[in-house]
C-alpha positions, -999 to +999 in steps of 0.1 A: -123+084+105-099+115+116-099+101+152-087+065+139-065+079+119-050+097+146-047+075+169-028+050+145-004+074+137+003+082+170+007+044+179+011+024+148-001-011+159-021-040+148-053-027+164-049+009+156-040-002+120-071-020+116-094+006+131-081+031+111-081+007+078-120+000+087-130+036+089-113+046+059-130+015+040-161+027+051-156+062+036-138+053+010-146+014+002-130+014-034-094+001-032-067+012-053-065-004-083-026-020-095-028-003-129-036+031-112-003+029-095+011+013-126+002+050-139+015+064-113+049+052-112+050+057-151+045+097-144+075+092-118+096+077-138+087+103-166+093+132-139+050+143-146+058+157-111+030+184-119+006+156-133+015+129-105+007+156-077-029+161-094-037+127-101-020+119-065-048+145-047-079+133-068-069+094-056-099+081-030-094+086+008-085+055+012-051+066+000-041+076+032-031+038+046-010+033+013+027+034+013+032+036-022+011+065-024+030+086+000+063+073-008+049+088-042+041+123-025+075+122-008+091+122-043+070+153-054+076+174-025+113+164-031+105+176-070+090+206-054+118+215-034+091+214-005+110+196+022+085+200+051+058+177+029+088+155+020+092+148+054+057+145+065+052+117+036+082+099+041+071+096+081+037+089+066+055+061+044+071+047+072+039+044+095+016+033+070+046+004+062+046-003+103+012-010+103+007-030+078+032-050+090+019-051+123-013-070+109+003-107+103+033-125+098+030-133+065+020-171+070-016-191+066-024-187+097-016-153+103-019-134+068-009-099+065-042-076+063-039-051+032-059-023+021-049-024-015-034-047-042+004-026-040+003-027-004+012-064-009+044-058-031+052-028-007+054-056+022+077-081+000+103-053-010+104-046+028+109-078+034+136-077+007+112-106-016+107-107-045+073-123-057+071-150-085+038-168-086+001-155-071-028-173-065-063-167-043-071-191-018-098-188+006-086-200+042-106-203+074-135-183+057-114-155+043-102-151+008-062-146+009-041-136-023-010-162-017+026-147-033+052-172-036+082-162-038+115-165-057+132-178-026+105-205-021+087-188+005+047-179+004+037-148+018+000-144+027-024-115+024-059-114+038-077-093+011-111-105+024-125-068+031-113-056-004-134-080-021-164-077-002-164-040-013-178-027-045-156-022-068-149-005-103-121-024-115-113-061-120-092-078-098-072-089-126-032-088-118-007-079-144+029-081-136+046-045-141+080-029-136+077-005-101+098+019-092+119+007-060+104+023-028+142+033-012+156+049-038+189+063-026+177+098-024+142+088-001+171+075+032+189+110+029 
């Protein structure tokens, strides 16, 4: 897993991405679920910085390819007044955003690939969407969670791999406020 890992960060692609996203998956095969960052944003907003930090550390490996977690770590190490963690999760951020990105396009026939429910909303608010409708489709043998838009667009997400995996939690969506992932102080 540590050498995938590697070698995405060092080249954040489509096929490092992937590599990295199976061997994490196979350590760590429980995704995060969207009312555990639903939590986790409430102890942002609420400035738990002490609580977030612990509950951020006890999260599953697969943590590491999630944007929203370490945009989440960022802000604590800014709370902390530790700048060289800052720094390392907002480049984290950043790269874990890249490749995710790097998976698709977005459309039917190229679907981004997601580790984790938030990873999808992480990808519209970079692609300055906002999401309206969802529904699950299953396309060309793969099970895709389909976000339309409140510009009209649909924006495809292969969550295949996710479902295959055990799971603890119900797939069950439920529309919550999140904390924007650029606030002003994160592009200092």
């Amino acid at each position: 897993m540590h050498r995938q890992l590697a070698a995405f960060v060092e080249q954040p692609s489509k096929a490092t991405f992937l590599a990295a996203r199976d061997a994490v998956l196979s350590q760590s095969p429980l995704p995060l679920a969207a009312a555990q960052i639903a939590e986790l944003d409430r102890l942002l907003d609420q400035e738990e910085i002490e609580t977030l930090r612990d509950r951020l550390e006890a999260l599953p490996p697969s943590k590491v390819l999630s944007p929203r977690i370490h945009f989440l770590a960022a802000e604590v190490a800014d709370a902390l007044g530790n700048s060289n963690d800052m720094e390392l999760e907002r480049c984290l951020f950043v790269i874990t955003l890249q490749g995710l990105l790097a998976t698709g396009d977005g459309t039917k026939s190229n679907p981004y690939v997601v580790c984790h429910t938030s990873d999808e909303h992480d990808i519209l608010e970079a692609l300055g969407r906002q999401s309206s409708r969802q529904s699950v489709v299953e396309n060309a043998g793969r099970i895709c969670d389909v976000l339309r838009c409140t510009d009209g667009r649909e924006v495809w997400f292969d969550v295949t791999e996710g479902l295959a995996r055990p799971k603890v939690t119900s797939r069950k969506r439920r529309a919550c406020s999140r904390r924007p992932l650029r606030p002003s102080r994160l592009a200092r």
